[in-house]
DSSP file (Angstrom, degrees, kcal/mol; ACC not computed):
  #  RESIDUE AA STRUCTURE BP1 BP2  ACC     N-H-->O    O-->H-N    N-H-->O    O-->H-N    TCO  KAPPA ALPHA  PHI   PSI    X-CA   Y-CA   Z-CA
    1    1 A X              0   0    0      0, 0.0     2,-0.5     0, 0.0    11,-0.1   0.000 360.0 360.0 360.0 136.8  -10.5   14.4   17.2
    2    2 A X        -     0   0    0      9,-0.1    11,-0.3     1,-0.1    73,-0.1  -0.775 360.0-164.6-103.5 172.4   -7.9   13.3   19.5
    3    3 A X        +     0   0    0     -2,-0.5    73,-1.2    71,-0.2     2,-0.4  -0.385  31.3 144.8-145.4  40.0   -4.8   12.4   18.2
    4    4 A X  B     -a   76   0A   0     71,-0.2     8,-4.2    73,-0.0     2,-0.8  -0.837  35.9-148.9 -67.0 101.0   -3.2   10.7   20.9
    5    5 A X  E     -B   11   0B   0     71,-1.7     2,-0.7    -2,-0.4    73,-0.5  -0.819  14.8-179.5 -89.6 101.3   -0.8    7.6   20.1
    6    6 A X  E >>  -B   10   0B   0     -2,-0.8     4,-3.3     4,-0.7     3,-0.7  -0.943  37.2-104.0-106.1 127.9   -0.9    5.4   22.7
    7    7 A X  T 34 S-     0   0    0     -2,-0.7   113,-0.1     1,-0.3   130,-0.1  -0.230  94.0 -10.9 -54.8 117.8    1.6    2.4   21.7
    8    8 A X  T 34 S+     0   0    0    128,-0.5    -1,-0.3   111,-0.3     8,-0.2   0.209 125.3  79.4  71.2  -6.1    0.3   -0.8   20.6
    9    9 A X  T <4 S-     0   0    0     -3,-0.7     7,-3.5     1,-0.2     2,-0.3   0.881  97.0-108.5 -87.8 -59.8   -3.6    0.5   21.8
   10   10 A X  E  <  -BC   6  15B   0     -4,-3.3    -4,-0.7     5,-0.2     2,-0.4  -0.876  43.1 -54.2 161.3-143.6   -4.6    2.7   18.7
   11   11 A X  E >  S-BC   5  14B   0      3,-5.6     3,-3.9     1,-0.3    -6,-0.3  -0.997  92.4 -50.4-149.0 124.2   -5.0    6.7   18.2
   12   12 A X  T 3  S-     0   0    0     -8,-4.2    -1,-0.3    -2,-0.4    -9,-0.1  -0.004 124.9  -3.9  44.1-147.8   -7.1    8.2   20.4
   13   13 A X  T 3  S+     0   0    0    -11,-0.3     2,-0.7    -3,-0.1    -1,-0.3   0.386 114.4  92.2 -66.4   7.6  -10.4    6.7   20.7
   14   14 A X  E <   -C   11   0B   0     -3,-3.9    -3,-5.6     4,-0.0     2,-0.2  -0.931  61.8-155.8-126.6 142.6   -9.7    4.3   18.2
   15   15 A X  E >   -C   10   0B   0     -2,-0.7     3,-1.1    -5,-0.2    50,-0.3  -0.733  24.9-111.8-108.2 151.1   -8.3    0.9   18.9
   16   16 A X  T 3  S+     0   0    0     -7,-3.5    50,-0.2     1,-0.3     3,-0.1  -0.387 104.9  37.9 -95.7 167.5   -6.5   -1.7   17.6
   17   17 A X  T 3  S+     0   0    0     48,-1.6     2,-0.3     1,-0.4    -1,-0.3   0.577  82.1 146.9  83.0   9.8   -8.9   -4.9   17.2
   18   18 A X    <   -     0   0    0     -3,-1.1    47,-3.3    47,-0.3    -1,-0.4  -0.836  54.5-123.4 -61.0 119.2  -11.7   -2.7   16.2
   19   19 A X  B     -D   64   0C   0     -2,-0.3     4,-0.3    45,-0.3    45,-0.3  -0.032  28.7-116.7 -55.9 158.8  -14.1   -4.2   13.7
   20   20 A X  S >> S+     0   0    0     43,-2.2     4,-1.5     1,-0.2     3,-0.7   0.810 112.8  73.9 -68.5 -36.1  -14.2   -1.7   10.5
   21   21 A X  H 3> S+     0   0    0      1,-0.3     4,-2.0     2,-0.2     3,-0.2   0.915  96.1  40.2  63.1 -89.7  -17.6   -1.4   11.5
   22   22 A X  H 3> S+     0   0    0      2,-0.2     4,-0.5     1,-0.2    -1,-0.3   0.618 110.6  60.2 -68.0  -9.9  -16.8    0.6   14.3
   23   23 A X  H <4 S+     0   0    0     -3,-0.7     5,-0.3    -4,-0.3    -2,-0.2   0.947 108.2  48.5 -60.0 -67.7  -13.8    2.9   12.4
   24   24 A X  H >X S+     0   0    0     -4,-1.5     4,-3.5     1,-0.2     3,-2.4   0.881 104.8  53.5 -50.8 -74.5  -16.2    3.8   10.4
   25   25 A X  H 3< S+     0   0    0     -4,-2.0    -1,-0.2     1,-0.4    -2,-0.2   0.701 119.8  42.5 -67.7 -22.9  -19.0    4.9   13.3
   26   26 A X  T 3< S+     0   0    0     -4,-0.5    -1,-0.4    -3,-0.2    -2,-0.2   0.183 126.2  25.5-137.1  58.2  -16.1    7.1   14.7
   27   27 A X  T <4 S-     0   0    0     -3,-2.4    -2,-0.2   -26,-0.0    -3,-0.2  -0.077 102.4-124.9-134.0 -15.0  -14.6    8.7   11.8
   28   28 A X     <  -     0   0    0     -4,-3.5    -2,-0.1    -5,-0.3     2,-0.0  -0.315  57.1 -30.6  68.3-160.0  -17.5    8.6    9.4
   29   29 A X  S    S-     0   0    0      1,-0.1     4,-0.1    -4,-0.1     3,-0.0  -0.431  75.8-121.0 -91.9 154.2  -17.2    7.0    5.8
   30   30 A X        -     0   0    0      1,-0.1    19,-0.2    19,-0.0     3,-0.1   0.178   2.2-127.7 -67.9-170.8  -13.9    7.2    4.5
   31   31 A X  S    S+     0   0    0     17,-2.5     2,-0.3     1,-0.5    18,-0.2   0.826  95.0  29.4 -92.9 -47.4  -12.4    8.8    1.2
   32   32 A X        -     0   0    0     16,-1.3    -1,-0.5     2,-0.0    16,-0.1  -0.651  68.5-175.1 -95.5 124.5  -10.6    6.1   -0.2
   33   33 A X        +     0   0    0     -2,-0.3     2,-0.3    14,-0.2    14,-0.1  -0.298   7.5 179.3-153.7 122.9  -11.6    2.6    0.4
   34   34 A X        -     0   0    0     12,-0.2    12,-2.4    10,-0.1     2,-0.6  -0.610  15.9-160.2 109.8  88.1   -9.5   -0.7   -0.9
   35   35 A X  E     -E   45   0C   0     -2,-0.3     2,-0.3    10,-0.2    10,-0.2  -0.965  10.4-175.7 -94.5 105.1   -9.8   -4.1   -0.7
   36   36 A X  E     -E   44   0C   0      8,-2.8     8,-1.7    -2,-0.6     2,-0.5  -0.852  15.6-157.0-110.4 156.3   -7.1   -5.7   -1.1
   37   37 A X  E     -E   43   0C   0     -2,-0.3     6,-0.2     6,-0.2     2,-0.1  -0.907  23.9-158.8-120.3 122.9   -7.0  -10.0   -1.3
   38   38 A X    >   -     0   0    0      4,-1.8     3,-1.1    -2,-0.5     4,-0.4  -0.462  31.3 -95.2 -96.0 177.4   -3.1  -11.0   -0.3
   39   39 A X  T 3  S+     0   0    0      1,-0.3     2,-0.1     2,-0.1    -1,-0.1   0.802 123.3  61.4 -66.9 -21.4   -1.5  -14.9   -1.4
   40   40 A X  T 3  S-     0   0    0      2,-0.0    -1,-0.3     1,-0.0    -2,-0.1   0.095 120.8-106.5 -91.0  47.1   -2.3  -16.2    1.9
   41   41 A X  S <  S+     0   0    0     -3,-1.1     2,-0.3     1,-0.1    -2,-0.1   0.825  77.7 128.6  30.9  86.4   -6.2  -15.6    1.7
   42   42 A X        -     0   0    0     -4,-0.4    -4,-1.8    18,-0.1     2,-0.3  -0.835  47.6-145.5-142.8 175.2   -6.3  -12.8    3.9
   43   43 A X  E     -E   37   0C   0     -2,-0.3    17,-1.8    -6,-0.2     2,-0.3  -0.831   2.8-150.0-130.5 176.7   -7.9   -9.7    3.0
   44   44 A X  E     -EF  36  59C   0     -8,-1.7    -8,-2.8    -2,-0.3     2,-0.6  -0.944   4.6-153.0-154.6 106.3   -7.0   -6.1    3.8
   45   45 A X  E     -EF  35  58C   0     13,-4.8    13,-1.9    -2,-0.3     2,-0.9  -0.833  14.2-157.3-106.7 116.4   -9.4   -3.5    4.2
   46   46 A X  E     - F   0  57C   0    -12,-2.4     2,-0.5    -2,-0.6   -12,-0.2  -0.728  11.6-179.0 -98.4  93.5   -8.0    0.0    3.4
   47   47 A X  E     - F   0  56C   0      9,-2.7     9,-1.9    -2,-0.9     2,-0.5  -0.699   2.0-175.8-123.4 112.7   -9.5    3.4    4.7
   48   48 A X        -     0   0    0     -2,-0.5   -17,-2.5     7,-0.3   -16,-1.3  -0.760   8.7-176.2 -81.0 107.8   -8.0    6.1    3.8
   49   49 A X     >> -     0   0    0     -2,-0.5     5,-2.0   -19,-0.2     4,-0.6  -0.845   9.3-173.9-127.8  78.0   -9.5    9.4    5.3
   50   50 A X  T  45S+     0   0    0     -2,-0.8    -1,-0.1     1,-0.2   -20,-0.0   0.685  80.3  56.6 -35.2 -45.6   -7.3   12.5    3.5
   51   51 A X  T  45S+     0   0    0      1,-0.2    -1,-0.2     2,-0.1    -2,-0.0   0.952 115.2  45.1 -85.5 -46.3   -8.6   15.7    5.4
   52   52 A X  T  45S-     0   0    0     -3,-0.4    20,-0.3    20,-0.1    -2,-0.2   0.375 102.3-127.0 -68.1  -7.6   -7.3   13.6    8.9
   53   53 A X  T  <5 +     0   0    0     -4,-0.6    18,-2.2     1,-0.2    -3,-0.2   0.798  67.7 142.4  63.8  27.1   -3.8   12.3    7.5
   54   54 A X      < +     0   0    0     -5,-2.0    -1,-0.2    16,-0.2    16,-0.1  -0.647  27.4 173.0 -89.7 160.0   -5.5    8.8    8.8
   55   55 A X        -     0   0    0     -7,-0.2    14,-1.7    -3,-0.1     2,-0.6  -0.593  18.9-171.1-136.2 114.8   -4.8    5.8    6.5
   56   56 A X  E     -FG  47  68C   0     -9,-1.9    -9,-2.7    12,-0.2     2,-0.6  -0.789   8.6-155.5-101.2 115.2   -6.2    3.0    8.6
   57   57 A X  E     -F   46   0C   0     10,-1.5     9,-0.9    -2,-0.6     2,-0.4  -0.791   6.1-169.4-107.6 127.8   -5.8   -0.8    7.7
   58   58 A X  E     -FG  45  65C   0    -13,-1.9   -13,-4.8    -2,-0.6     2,-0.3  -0.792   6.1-164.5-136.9 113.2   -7.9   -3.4    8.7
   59   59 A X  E   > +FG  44  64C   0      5,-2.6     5,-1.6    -2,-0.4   -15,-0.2  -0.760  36.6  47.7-127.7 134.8   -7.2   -7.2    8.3
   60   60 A X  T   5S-     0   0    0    -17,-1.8     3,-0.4    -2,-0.3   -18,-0.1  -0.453  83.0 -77.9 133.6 150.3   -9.1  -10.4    8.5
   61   61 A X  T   5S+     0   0    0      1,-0.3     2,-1.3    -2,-0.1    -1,-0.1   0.996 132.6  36.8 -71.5 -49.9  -12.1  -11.9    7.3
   62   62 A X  T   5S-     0   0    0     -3,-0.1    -1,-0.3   -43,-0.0    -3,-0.1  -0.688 116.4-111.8 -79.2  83.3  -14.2  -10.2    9.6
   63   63 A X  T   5 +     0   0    0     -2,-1.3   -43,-2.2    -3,-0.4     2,-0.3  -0.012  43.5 171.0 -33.9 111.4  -12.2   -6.7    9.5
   64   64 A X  E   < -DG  19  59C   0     -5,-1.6    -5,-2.6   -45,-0.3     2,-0.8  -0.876  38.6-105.8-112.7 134.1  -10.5   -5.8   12.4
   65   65 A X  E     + G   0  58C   0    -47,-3.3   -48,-1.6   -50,-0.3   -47,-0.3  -0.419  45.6 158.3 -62.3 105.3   -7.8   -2.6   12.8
   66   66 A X  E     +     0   0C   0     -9,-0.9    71,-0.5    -2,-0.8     2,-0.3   0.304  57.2  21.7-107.1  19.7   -4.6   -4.1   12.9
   67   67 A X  E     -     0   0C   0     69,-0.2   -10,-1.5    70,-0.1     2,-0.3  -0.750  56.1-146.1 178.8 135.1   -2.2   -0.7   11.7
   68   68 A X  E     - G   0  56C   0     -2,-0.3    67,-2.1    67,-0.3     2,-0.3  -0.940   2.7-160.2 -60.1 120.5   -2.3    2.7   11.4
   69   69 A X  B     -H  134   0D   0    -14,-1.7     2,-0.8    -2,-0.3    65,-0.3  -0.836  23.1-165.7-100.7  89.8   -0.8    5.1    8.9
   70   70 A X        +     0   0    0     63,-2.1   -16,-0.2    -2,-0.3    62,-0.1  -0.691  30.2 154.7-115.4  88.0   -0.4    9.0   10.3
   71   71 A X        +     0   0    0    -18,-2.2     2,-0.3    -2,-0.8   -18,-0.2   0.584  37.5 121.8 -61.4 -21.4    0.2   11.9    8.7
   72   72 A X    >   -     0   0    0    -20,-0.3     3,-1.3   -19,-0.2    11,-0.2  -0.535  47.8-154.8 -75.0 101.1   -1.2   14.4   11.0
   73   73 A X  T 3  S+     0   0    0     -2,-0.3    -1,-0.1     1,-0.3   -20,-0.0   0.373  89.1  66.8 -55.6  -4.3    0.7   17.0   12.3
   74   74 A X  T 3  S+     0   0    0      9,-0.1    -1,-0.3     2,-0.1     2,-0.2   0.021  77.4 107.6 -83.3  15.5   -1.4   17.4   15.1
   75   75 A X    <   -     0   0    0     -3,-1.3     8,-0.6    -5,-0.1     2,-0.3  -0.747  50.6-153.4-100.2 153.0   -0.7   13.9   16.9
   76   76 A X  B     -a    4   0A   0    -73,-1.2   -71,-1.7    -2,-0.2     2,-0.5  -0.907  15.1-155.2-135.1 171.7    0.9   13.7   19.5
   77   77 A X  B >  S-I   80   0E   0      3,-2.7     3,-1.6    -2,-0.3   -71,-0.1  -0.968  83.9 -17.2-141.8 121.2    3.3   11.1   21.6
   78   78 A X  T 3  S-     0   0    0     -2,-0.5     3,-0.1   -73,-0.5    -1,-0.1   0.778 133.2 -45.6  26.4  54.9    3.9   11.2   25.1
   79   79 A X  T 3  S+     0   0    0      1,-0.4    -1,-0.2     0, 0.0     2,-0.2   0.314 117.3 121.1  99.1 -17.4    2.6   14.8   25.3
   80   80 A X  B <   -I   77   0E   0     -3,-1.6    -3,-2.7     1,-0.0     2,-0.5  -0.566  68.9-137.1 -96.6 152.8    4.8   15.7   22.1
   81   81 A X    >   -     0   0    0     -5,-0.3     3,-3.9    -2,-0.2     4,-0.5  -0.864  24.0-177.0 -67.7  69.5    4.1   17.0   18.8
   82   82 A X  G >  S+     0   0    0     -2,-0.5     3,-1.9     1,-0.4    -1,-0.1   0.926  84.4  65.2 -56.2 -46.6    6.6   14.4   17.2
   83   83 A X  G 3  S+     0   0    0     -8,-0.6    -1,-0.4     1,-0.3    47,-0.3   0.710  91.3  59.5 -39.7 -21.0    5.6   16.4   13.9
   84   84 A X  G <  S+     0   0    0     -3,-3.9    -1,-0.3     2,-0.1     2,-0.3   0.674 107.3  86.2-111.6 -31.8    7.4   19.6   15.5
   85   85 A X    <   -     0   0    0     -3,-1.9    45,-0.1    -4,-0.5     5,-0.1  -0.497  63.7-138.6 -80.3 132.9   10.8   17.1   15.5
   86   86 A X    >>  -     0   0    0     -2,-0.3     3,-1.0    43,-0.1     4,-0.9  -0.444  46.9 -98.7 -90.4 176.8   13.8   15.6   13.8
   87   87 A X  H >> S+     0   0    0     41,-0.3     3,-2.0     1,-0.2     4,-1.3   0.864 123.5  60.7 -52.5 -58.8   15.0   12.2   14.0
   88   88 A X  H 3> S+     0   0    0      1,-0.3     4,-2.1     2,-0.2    -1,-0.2   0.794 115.4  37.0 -40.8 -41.2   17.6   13.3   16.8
   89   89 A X  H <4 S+     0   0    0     -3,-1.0     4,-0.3     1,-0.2    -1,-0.3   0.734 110.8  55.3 -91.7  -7.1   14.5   14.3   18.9
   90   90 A X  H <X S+     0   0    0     -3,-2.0     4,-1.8    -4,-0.9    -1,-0.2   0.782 108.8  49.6 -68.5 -49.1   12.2   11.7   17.9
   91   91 A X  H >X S+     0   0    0     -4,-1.3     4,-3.0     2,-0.2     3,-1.3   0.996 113.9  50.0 -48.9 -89.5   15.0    8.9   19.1
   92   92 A X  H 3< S+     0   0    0     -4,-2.1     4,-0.2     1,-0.3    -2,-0.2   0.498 101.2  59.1 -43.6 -15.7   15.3   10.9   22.5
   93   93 A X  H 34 S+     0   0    0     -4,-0.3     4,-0.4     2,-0.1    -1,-0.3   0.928 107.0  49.4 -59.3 -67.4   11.9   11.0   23.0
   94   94 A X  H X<>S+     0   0    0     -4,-1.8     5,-1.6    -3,-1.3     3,-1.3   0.910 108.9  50.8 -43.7 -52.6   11.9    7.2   23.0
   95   95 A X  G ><5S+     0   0    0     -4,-3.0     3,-0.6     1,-0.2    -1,-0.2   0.872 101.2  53.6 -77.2 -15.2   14.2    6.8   25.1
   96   96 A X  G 3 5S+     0   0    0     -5,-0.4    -1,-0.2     1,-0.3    -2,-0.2   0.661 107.0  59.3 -88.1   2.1   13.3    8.8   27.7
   97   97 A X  G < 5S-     0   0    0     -3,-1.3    -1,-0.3    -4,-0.4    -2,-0.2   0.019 120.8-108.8 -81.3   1.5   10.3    6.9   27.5
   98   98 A X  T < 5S+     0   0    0     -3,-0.6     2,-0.6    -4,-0.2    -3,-0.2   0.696  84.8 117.2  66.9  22.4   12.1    3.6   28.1
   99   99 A X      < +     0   0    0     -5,-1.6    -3,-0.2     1,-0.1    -1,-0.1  -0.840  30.7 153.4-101.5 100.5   11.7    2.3   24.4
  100  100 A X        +     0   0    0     -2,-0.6     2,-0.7    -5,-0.1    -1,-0.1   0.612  25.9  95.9 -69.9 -41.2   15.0    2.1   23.4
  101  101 A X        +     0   0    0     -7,-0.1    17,-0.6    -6,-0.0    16,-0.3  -0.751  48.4 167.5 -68.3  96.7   15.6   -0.5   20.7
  102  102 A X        -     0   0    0     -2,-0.7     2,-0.4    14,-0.1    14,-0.2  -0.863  25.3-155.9-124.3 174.8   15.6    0.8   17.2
  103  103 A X        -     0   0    0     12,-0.3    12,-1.7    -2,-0.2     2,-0.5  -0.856  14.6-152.4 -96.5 140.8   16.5   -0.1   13.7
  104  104 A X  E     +J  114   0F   0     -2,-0.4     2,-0.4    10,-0.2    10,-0.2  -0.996  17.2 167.5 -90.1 120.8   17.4    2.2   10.9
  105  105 A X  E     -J  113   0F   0      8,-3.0     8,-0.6    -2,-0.5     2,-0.3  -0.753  32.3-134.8-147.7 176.7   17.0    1.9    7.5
  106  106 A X  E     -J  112   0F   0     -2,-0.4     2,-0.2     6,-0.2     6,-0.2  -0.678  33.3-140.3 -87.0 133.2   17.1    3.7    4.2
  107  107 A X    >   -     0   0    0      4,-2.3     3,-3.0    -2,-0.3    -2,-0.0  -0.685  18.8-117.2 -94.8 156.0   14.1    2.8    1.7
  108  108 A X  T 3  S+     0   0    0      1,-0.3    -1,-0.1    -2,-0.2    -2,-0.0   0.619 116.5  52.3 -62.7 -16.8   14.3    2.3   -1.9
  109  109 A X  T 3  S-     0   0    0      2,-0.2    -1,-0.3     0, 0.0    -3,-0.0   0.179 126.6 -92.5-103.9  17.4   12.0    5.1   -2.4
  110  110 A X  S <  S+     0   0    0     -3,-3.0     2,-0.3     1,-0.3    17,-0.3   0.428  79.7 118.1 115.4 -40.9   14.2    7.6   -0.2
  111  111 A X        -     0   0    0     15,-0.1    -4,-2.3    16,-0.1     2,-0.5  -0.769  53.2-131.9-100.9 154.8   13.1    7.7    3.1
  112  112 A X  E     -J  106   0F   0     13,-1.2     2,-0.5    -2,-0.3    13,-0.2  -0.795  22.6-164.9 -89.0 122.8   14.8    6.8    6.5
  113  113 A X  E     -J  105   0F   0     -8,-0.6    -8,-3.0    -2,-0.5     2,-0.5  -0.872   7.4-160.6-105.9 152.2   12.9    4.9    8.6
  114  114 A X  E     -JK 104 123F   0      9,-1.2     9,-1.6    -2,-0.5     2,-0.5  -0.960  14.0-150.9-131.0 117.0   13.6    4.4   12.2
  115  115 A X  E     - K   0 122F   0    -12,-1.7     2,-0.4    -2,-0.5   -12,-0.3  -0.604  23.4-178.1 -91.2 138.9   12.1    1.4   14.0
  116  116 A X  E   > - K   0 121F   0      5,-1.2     5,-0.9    -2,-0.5   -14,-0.1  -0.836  16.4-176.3-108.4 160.2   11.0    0.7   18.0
  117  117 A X  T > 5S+     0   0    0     -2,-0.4     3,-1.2   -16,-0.3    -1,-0.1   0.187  84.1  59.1 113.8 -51.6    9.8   -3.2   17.7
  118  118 A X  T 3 5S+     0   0    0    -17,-0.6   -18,-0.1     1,-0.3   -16,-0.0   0.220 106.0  37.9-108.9  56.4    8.9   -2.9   21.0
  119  119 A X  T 3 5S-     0   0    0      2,-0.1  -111,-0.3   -20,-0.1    -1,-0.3  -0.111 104.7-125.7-141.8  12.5    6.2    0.3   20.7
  120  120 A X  T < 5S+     0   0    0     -3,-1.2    16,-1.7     1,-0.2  -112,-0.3   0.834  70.4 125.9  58.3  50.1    5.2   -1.6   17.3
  121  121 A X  E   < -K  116   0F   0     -5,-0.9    -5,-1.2    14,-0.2     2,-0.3  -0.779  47.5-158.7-129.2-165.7    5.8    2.1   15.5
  122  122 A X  E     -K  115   0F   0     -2,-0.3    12,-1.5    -7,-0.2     2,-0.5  -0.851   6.6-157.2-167.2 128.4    7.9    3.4   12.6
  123  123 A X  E     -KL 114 133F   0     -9,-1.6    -9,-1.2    -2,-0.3    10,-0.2  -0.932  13.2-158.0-136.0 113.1    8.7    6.7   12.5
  124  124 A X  E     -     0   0F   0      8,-3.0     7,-0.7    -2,-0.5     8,-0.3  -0.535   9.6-173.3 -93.4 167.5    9.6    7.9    8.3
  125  125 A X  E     - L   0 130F   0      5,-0.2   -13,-1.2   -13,-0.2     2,-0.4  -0.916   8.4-156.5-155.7 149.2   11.7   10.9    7.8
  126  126 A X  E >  S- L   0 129F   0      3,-1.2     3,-2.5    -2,-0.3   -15,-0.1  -0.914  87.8 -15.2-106.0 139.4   12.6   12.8    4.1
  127  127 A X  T 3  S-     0   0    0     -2,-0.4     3,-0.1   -17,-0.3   -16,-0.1   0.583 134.7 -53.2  -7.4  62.9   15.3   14.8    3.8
  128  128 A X  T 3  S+     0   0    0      1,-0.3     2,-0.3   -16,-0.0   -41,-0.3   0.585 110.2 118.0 -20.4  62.2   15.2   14.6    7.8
  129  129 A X  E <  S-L  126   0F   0     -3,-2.5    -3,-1.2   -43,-0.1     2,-0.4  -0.879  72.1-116.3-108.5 144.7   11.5   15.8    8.2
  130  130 A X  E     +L  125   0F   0     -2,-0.3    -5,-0.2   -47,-0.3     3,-0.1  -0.688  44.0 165.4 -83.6 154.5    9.1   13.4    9.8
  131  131 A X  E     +     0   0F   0     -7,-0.7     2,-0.2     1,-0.4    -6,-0.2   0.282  59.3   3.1-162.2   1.9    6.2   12.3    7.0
  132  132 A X  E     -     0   0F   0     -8,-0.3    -8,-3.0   -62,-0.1    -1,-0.4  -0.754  61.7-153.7 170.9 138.7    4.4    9.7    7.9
  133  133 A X  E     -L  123   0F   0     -2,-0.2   -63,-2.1   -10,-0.2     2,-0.7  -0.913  13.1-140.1-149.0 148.7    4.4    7.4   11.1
  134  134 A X  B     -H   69   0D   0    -12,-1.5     2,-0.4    -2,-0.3   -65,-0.2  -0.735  16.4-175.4 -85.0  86.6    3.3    3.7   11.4
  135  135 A X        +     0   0    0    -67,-2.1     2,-0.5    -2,-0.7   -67,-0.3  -0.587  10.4 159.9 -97.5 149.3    1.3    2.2   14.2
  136  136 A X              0   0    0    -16,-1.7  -128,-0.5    -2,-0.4   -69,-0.2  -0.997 360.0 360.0-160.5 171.2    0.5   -1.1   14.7
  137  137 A X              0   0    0     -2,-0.5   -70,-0.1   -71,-0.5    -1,-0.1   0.397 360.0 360.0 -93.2 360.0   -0.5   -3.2   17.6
């Protein structure tokens, strides 16, 4: 599987604005899956895939992938194994990519997150290990 993050496109071969449909036809059926119905009548279709570190979510009445969740130490970001990296190197990685603008902040549950806004990621860290990272389109 690749395990490519290309910013604001997807992960690998999968993209965002992909019906669930087609998620599905190139990951196979999920472990987890989650419908959730939010206050503005939208739904959110949740597939969680365990053995891949995937959580993919998929938004709309007719689901479409709008977000990524990535666990996978085996993705990588502009040639890197961001898993193999602390925040320091994570940052510099972005910027030597030209996305430059980030946010920090500490979550209630613990983790730091560090935002790019304009690569649409989020990059989570625990005691300043990376753990989880956040794509969206």
């Amino acid at each position: 599987m690749d395990l490519t993050i290309k910013l604001k496109k997807g992960l690998g071969d999968i993209a965002f604005g992909m019906p669930v449909e087609d998620v599905v036809k190139l990951l196979g059926t999920a472990d987890e899956v989650e419908n959730i119905d939010n206050a503005a009548d939208e739904s959110t279709t949740v597939l969680r895939y365990n053995d891949e570190g995937l959580t993919l979510f998929c938004e709309g009445e007719n689901p479409t992938l709008a977000c990524i969740d990535i666990a996978n130490e085996d993705c990588t970001l502009f040639g890197e194994y961001v898993f193999d990296m602390d925040e320091r190197e994570v940052v510099a990685l972005m910027v030597k990519n030209k996305i430059t603008e980030q946010d920090v902040d500490e979550e209630d549950w613990g983790e730091r997150r560090v935002t790019f806004n304009e690569g649409n990621i989020d990059f989570y860290f625990d005691n300043g290990e990376l753990v989880s990272i956040i794509l969206g389109a």
